[in-house]
gemmi code that builds the backbone of each chain (N, CA, C; Angstrom):
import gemmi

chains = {
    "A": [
        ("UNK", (-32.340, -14.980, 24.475), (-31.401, -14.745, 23.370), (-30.214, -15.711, 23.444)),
        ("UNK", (-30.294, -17.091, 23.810), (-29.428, -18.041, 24.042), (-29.017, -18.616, 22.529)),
        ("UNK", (-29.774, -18.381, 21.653), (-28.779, -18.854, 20.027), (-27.665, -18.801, 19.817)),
        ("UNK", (-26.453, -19.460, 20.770), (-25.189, -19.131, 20.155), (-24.886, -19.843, 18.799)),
        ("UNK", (-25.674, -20.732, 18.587), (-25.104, -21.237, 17.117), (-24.782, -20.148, 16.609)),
        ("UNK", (-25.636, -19.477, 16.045), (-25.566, -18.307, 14.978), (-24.806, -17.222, 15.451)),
        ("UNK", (-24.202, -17.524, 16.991), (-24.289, -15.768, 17.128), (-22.608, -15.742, 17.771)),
        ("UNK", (-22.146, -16.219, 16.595), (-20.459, -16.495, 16.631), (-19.508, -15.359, 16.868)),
        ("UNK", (-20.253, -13.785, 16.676), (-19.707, -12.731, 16.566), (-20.934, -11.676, 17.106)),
        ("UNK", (-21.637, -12.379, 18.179), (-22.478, -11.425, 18.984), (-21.368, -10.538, 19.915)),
        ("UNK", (-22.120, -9.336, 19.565), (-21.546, -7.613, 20.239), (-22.401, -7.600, 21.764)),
        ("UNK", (-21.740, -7.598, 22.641), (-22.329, -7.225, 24.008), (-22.721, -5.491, 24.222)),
        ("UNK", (-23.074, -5.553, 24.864), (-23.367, -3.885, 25.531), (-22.108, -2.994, 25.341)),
        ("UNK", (-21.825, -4.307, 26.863), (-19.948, -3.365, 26.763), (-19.174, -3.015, 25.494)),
        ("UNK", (-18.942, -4.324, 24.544), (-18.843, -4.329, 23.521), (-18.453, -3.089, 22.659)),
        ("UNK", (-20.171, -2.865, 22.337), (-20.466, -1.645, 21.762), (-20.225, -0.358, 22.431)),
        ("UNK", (-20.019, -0.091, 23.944), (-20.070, 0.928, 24.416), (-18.226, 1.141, 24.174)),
        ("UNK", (-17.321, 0.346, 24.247), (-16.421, 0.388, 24.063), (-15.977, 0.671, 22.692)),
        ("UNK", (-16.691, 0.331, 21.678), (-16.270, 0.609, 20.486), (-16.232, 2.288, 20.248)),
        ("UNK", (-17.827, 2.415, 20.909), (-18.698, 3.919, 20.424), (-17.617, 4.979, 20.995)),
        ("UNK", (-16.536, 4.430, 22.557), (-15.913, 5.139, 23.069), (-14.774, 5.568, 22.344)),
        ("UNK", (-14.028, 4.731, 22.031), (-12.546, 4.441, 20.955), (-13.080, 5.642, 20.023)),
        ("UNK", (-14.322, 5.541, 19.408), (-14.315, 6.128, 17.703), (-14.479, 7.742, 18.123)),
        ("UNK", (-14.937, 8.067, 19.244), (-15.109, 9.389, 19.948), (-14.019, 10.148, 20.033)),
        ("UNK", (-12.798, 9.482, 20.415), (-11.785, 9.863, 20.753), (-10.900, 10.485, 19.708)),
        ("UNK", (-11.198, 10.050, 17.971), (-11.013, 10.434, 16.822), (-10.987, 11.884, 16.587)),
        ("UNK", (-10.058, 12.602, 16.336), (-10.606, 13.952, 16.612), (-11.595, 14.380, 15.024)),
        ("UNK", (-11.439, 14.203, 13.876), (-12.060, 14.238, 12.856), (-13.446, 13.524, 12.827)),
        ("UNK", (-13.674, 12.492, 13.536), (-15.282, 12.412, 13.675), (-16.010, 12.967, 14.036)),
        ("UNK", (-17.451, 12.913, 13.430), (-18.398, 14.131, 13.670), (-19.767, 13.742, 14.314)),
        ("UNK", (-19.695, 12.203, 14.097), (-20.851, 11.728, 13.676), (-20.498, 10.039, 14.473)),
        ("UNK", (-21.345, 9.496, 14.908), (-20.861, 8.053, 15.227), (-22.591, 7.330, 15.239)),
        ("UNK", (-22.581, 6.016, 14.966), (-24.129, 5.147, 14.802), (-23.426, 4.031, 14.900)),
        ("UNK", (-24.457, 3.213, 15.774), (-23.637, 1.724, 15.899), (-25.407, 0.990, 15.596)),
        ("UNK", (-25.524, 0.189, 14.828), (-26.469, -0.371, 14.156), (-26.569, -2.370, 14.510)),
        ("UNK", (-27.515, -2.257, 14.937), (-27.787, -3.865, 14.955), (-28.091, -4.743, 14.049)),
        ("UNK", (-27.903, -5.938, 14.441), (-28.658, -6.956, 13.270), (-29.355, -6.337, 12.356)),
        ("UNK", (-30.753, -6.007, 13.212), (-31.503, -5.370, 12.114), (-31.429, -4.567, 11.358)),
        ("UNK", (-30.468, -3.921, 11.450), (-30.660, -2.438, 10.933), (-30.880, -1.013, 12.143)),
        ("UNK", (-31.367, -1.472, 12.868), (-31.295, 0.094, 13.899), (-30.233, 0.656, 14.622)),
        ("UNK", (-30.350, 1.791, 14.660), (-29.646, 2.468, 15.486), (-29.516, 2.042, 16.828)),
        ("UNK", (-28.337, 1.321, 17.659), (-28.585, 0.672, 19.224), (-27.753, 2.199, 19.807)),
        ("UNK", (-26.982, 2.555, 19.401), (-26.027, 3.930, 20.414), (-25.722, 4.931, 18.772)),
        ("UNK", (-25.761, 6.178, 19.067), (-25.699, 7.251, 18.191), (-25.320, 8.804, 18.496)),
        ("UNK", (-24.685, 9.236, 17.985), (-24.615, 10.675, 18.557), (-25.726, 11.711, 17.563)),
        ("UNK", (-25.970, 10.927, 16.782), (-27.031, 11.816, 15.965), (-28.628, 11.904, 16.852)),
        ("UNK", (-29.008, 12.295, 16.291), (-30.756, 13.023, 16.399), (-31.329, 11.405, 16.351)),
        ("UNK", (-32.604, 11.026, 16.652), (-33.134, 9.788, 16.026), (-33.810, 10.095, 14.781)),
        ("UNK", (-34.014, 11.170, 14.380), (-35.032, 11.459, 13.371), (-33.728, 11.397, 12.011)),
        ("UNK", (-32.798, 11.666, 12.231), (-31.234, 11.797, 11.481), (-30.859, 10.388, 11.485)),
        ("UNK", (-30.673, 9.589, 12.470), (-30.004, 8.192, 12.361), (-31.088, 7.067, 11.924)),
        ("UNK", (-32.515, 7.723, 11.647), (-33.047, 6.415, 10.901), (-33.029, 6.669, 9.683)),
        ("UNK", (-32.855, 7.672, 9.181), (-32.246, 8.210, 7.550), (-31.305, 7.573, 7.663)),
        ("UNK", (-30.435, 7.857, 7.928), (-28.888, 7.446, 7.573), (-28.605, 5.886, 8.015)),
        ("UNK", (-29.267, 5.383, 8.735), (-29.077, 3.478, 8.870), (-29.838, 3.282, 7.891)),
        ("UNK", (-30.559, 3.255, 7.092), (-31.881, 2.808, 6.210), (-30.435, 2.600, 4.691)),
        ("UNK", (-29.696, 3.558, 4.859), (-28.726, 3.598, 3.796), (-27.843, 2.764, 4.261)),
        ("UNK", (-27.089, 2.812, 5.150), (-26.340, 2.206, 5.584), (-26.287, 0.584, 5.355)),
        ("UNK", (-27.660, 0.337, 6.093), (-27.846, -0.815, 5.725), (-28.193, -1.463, 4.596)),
        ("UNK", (-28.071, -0.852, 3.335), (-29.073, -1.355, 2.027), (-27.599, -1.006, 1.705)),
        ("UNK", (-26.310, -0.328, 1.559), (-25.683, -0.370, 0.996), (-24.639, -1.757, 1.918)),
        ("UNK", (-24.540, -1.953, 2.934), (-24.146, -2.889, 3.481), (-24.510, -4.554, 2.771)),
        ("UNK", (-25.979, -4.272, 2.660), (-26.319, -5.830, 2.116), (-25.823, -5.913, 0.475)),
        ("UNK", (-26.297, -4.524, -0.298), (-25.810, -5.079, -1.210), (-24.365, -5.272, -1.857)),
        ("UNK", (-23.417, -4.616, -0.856), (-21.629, -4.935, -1.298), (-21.870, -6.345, -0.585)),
        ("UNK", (-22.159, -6.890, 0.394), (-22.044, -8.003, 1.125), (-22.274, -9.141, -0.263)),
        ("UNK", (-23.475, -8.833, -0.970), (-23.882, -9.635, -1.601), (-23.538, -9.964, -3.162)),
        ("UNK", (-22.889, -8.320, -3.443), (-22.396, -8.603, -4.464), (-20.803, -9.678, -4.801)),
        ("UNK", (-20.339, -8.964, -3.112), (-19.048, -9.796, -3.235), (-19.182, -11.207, -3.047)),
        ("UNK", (-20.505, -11.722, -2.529), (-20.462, -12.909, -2.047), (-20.101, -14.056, -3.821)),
        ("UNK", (-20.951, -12.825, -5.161), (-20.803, -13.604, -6.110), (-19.505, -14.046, -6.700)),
        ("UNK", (-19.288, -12.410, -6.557), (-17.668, -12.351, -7.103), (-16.490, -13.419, -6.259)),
        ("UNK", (-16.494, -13.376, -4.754), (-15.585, -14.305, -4.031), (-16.015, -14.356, -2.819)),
        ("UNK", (-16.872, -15.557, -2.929), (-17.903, -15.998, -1.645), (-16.491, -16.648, -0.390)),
        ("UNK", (-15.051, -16.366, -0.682), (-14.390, -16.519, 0.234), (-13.822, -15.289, 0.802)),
        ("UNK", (-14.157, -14.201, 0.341), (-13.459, -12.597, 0.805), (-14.463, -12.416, 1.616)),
        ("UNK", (-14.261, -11.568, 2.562), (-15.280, -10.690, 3.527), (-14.991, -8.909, 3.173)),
        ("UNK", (-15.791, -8.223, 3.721), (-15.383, -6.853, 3.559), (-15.337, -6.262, 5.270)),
        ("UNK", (-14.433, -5.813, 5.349), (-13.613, -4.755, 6.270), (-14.347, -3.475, 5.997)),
        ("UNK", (-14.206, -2.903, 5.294), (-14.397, -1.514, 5.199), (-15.191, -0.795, 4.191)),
        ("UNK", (-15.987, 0.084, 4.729), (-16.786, 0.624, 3.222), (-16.554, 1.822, 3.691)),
        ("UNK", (-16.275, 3.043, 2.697), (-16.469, 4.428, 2.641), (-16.916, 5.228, 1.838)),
        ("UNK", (-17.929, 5.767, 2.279), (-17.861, 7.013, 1.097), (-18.113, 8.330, 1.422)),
        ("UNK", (-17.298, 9.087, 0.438), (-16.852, 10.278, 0.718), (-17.847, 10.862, 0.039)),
        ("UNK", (-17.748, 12.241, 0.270), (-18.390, 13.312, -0.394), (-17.684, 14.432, -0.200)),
        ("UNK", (-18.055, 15.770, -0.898), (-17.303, 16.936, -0.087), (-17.245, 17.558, 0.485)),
        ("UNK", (-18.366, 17.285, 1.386), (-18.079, 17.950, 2.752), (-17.658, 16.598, 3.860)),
        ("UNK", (-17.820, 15.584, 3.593), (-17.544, 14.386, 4.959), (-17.457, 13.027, 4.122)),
        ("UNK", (-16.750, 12.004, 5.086), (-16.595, 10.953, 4.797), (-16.757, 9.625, 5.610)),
        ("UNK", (-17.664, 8.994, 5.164), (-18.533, 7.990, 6.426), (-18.150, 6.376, 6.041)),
        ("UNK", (-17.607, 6.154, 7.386), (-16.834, 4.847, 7.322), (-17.458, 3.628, 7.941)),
        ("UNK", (-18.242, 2.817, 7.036), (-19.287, 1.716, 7.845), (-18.328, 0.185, 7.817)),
        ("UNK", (-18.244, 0.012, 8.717), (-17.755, -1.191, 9.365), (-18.845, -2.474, 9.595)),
        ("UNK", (-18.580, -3.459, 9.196), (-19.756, -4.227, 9.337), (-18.668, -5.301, 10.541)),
        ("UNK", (-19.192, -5.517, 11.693), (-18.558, -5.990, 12.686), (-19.298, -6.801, 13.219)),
        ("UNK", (-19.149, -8.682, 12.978), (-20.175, -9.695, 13.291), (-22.067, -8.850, 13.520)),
        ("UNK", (-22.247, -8.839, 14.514), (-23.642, -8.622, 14.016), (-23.781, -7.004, 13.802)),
        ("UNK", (-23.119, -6.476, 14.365), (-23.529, -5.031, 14.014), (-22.886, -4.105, 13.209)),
        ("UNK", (-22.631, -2.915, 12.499), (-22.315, -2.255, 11.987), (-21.979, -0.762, 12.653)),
        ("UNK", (-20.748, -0.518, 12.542), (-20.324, 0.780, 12.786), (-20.187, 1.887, 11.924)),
        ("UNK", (-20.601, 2.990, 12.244), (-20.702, 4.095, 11.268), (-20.013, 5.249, 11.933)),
        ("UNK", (-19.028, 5.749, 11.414), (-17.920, 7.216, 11.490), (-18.594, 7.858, 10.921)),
        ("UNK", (-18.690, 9.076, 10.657), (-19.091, 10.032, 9.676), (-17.742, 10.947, 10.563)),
        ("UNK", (-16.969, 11.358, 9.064), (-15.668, 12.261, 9.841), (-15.627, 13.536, 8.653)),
        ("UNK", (-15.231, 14.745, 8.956), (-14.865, 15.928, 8.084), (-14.040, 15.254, 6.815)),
        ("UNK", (-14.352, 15.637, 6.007), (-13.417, 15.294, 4.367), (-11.929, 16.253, 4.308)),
        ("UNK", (-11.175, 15.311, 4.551), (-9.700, 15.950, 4.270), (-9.120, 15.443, 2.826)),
        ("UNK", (-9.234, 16.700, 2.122), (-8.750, 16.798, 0.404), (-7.194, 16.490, 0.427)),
        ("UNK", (-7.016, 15.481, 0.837), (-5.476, 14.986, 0.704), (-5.374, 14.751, -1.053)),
        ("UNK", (-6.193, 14.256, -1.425), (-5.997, 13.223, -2.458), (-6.147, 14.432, -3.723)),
        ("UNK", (-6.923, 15.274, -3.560), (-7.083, 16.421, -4.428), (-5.727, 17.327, -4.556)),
        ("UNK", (-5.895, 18.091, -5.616), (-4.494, 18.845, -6.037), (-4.017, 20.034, -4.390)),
        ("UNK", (-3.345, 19.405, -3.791), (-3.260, 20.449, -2.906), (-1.926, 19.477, -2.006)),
    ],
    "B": [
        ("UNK", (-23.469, 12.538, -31.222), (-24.009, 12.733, -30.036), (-23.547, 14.163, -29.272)),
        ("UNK", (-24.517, 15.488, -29.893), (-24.091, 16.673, -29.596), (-25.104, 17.285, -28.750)),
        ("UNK", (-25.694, 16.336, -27.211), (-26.524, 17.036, -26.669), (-25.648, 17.794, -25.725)),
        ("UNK", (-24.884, 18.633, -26.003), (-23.753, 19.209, -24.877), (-24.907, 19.931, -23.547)),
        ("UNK", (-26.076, 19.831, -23.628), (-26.487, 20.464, -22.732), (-26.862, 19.596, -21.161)),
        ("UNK", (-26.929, 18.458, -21.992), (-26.680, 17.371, -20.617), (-25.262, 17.063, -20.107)),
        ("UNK", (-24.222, 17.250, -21.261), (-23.188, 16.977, -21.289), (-22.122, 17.836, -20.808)),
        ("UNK", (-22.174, 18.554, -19.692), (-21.285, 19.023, -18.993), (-20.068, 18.520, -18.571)),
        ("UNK", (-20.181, 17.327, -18.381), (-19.303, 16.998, -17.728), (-18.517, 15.588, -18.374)),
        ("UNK", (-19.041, 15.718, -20.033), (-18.825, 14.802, -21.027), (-17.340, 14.207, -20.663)),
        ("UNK", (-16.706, 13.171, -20.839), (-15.489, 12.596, -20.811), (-15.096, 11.934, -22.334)),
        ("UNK", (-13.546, 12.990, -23.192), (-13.572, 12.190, -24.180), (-12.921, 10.768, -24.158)),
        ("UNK", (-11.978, 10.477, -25.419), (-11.601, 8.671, -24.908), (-10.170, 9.140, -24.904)),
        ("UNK", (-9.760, 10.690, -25.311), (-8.458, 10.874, -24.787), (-8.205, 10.859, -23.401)),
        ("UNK", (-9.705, 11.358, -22.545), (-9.620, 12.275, -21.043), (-9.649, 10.759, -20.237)),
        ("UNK", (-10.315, 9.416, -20.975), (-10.351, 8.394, -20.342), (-8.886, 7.967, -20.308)),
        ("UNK", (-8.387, 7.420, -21.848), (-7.312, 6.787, -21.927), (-6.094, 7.631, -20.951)),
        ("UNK", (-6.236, 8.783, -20.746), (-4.994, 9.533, -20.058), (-5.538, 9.277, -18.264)),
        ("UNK", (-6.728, 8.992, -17.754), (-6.984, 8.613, -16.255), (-6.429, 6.966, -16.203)),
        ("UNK", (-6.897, 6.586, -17.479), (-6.008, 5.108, -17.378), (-4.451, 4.364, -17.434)),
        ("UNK", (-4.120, 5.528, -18.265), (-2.776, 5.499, -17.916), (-2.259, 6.241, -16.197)),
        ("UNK", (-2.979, 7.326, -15.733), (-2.649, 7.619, -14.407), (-2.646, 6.857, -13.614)),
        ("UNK", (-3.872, 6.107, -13.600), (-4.147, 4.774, -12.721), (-3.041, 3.832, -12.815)),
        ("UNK", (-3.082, 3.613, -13.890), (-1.570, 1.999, -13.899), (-0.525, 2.034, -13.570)),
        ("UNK", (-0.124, 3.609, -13.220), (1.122, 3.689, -12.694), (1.558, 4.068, -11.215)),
        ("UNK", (0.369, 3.458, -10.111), (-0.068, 3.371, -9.275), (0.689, 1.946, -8.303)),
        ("UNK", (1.122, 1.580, -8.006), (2.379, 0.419, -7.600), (1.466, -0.745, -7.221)),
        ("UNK", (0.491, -0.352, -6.051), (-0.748, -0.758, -5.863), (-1.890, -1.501, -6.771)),
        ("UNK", (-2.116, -0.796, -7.505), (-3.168, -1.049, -8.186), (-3.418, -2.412, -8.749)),
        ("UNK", (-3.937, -3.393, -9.095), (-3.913, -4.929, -9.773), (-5.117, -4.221, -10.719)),
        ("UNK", (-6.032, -4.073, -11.058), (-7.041, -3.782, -12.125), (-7.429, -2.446, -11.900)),
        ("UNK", (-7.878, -2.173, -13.395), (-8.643, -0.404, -13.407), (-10.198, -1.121, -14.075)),
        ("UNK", (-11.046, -0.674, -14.118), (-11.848, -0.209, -14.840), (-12.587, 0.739, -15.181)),
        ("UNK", (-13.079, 1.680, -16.321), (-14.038, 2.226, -16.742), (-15.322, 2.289, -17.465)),
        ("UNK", (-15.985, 3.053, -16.522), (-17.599, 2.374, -17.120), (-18.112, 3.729, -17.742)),
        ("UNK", (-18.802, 3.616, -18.981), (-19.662, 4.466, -19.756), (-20.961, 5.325, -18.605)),
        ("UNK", (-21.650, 5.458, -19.076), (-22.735, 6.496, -18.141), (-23.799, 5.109, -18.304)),
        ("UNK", (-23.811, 4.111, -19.074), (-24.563, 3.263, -19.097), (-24.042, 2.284, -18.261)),
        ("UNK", (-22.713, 2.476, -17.281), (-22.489, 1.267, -16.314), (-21.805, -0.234, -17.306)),
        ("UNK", (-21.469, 0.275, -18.720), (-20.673, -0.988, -19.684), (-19.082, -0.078, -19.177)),
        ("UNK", (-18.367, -1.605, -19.698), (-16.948, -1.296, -19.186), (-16.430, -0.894, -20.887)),
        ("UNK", (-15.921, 0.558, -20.647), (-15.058, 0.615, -21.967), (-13.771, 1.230, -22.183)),
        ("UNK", (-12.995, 0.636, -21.041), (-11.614, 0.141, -20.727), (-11.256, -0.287, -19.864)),
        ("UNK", (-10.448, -0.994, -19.553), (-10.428, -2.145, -18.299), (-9.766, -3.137, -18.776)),
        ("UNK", (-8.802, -3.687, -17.664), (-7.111, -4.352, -17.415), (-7.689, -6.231, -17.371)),
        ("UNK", (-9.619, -5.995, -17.039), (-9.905, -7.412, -16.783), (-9.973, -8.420, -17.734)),
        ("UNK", (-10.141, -9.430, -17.888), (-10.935, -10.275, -18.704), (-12.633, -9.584, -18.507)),
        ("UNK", (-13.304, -9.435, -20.065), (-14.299, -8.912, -20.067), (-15.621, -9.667, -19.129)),
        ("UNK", (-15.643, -11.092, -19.277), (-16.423, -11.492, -18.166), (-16.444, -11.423, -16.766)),
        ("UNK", (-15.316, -11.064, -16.327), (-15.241, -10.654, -14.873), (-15.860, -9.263, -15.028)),
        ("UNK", (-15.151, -8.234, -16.019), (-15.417, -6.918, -15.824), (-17.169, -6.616, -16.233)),
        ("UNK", (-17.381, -7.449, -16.705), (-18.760, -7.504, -16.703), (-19.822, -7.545, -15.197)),
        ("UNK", (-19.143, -8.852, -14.623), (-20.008, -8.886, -13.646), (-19.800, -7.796, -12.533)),
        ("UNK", (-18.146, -7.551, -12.432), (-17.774, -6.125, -11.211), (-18.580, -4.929, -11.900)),
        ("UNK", (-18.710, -4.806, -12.977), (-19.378, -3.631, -13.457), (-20.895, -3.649, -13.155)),
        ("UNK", (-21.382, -4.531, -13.076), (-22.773, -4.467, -12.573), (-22.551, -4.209, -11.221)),
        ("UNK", (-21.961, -4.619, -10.303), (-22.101, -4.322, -8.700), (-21.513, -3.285, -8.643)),
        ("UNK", (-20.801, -2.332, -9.471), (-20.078, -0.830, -9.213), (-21.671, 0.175, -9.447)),
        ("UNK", (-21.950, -0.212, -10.763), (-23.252, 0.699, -11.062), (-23.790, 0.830, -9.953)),
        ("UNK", (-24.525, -0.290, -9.795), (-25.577, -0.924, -8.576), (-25.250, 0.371, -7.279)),
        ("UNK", (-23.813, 0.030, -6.798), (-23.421, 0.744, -5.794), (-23.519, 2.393, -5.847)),
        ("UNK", (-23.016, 2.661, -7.165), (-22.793, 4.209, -7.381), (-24.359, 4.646, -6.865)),
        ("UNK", (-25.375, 4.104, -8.183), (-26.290, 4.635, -7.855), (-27.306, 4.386, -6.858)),
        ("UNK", (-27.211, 3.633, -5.678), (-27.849, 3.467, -4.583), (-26.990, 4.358, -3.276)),
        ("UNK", (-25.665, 4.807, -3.655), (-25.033, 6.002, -2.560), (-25.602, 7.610, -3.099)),
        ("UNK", (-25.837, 7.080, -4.595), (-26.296, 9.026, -5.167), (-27.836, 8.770, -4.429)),
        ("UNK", (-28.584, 7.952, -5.172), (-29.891, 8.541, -4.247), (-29.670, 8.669, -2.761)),
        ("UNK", (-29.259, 7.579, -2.448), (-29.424, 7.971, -0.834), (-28.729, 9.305, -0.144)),
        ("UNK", (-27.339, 9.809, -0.888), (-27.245, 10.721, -0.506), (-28.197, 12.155, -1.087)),
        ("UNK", (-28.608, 11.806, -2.354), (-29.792, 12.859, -2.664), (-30.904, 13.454, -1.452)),
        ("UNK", (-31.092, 12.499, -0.681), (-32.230, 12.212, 0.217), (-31.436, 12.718, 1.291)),
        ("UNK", (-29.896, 12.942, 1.621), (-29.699, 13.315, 2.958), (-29.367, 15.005, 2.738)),
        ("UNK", (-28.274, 14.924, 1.876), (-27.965, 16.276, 1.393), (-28.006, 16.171, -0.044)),
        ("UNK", (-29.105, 17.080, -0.271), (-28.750, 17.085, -2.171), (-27.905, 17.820, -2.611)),
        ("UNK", (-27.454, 19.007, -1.736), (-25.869, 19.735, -2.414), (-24.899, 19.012, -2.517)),
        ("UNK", (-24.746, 18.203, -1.745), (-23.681, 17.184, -1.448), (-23.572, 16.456, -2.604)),
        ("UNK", (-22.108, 15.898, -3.060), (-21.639, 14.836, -4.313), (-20.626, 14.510, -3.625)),
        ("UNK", (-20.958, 13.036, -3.995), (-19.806, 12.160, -4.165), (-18.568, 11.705, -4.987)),
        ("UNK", (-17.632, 11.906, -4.296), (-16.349, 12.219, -4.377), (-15.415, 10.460, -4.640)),
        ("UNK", (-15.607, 9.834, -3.944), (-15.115, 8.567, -3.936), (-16.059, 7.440, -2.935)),
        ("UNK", (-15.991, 6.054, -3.589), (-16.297, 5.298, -2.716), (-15.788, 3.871, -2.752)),
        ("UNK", (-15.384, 3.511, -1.588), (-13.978, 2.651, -1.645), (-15.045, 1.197, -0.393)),
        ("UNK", (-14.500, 0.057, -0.895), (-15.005, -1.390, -0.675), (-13.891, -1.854, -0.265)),
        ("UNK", (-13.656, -2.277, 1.420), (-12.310, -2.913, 1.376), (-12.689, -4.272, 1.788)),
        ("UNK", (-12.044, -5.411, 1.443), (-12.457, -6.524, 1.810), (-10.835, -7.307, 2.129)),
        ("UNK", (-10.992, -8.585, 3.133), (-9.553, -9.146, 3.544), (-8.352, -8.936, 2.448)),
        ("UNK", (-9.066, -9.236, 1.177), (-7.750, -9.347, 0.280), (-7.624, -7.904, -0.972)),
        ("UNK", (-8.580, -7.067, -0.931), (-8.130, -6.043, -1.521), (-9.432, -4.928, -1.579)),
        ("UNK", (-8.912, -3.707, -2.298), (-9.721, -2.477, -1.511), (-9.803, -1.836, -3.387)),
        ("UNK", (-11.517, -1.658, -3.737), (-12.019, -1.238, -4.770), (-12.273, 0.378, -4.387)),
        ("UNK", (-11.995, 0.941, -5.319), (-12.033, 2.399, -5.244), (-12.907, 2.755, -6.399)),
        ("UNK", (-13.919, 3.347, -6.335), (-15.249, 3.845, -7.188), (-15.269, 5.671, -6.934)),
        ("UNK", (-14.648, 5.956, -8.198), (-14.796, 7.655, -8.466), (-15.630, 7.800, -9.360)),
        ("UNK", (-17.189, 8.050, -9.067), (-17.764, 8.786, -10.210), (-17.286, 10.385, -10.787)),
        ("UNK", (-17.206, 10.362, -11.659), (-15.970, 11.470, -12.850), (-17.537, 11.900, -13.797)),
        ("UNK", (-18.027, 12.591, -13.933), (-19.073, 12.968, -14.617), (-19.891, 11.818, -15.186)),
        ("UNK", (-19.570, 11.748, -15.930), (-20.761, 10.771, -16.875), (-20.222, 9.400, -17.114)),
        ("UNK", (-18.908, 9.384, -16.285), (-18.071, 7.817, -16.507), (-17.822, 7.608, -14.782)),
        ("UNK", (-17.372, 6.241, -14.863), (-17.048, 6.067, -13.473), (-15.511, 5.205, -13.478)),
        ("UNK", (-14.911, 5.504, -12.724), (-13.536, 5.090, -12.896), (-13.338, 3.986, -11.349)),
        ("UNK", (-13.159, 2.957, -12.048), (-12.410, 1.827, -10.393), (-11.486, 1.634, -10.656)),
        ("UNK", (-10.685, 1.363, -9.495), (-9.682, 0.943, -9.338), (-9.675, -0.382, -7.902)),
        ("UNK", (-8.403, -1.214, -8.479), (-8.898, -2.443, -7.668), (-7.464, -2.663, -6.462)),
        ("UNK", (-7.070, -2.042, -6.025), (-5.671, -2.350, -5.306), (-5.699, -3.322, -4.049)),
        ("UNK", (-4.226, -3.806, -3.647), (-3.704, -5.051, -2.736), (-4.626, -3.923, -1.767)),
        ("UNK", (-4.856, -4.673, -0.711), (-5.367, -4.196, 0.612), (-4.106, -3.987, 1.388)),
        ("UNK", (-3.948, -2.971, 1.992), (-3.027, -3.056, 3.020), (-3.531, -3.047, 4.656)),
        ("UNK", (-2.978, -3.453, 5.071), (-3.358, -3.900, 6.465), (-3.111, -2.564, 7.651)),
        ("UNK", (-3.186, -1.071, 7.121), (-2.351, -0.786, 7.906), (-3.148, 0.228, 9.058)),
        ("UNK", (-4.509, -0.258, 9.010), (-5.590, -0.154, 10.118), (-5.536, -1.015, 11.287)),
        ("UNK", (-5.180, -2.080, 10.830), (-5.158, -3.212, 11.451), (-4.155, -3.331, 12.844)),
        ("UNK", (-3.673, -3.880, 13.559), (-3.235, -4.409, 14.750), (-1.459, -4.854, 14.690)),
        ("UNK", (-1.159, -3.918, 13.552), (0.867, -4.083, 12.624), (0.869, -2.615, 13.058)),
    ],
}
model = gemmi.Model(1)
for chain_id, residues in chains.items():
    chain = gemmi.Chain(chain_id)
    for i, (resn, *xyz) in enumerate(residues, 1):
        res = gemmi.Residue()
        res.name, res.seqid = resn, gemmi.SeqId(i, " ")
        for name, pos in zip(("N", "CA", "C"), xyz):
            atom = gemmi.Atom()
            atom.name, atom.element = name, gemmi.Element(name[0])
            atom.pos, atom.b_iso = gemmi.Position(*pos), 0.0
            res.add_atom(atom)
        chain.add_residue(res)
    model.add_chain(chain)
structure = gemmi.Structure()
structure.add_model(model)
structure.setup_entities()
């Protein structure tokens, strides 16, 4: 796996084990998936039968904001994707090669309350 | 167009024009748009050829997070879904049968400030 050309923003082990640790510590997360190049699940607190559902999305919604923005301003990158629902809200990070996924409880700040 | 039986959750162009005025007075905000149930923009702060093409990648998005979340939880709806990229952060509320964006400055305040 010596390709550093390409691999300008390769995630090590540690890397990832350090990330997966940080997002744990969140007290509102419920849920954590750290996803590779490809698409798979590499570290997860979910089920495997649960985190290949939920990367299969992950990643198809990943490529296509990636790609839509590339039309709109092939000089922006994206930071952050979320989406909420009402019971939880899942925060995918696309981080050089891999992708991070939060899934945290939905706090109705924004709703009348 | 009196199929009120699909139309639960019909939006008139008062219920639009009054979310559009909510939106603009938002400090944040640089563009709104609203899209019909057909994913056309029919109000919006853009030049129509831009809002054209963001309106195709909002659809696109909405409805590739509804199925996929159909497939994880079908009780579950989506509430908001937000695109942040270096220079600014798109906010996608599907609202019944319309979908409302909003386009605001990104703030940095995840970040390492």
């Amino acid at each position: 796996m010596q390709n550093e050309k390409k691999d300008k923003n390769k995630r090590t082990i540690a890397y990832v084990e350090e990330v997966f640790r940080q997002i744990q510590e969140k007290p509102d997360v419920t849920d954590i998936m750290i996803l590779n190049s490809k698409g798979n699940p590499i570290k997860t607190t979910m089920e495997m039968s649960a985190a290949i559902q939920y990367a299969g999305l992950y990643e198809i919604l990943r490529d296509k904001v990636t790609m839509g923005l590339q039309k709109i301003d092939p000089k922006d990158d994206i930071t952050m994707l979320r989406v909420r629902t009402t019971t939880n809200e899942t925060l995918i990070v696309p981080d050089g090669k891999i992708t991070v996924v939060a899934i945290q409880k939905a706090r109705d700040r924004y709703h009348n309350e």
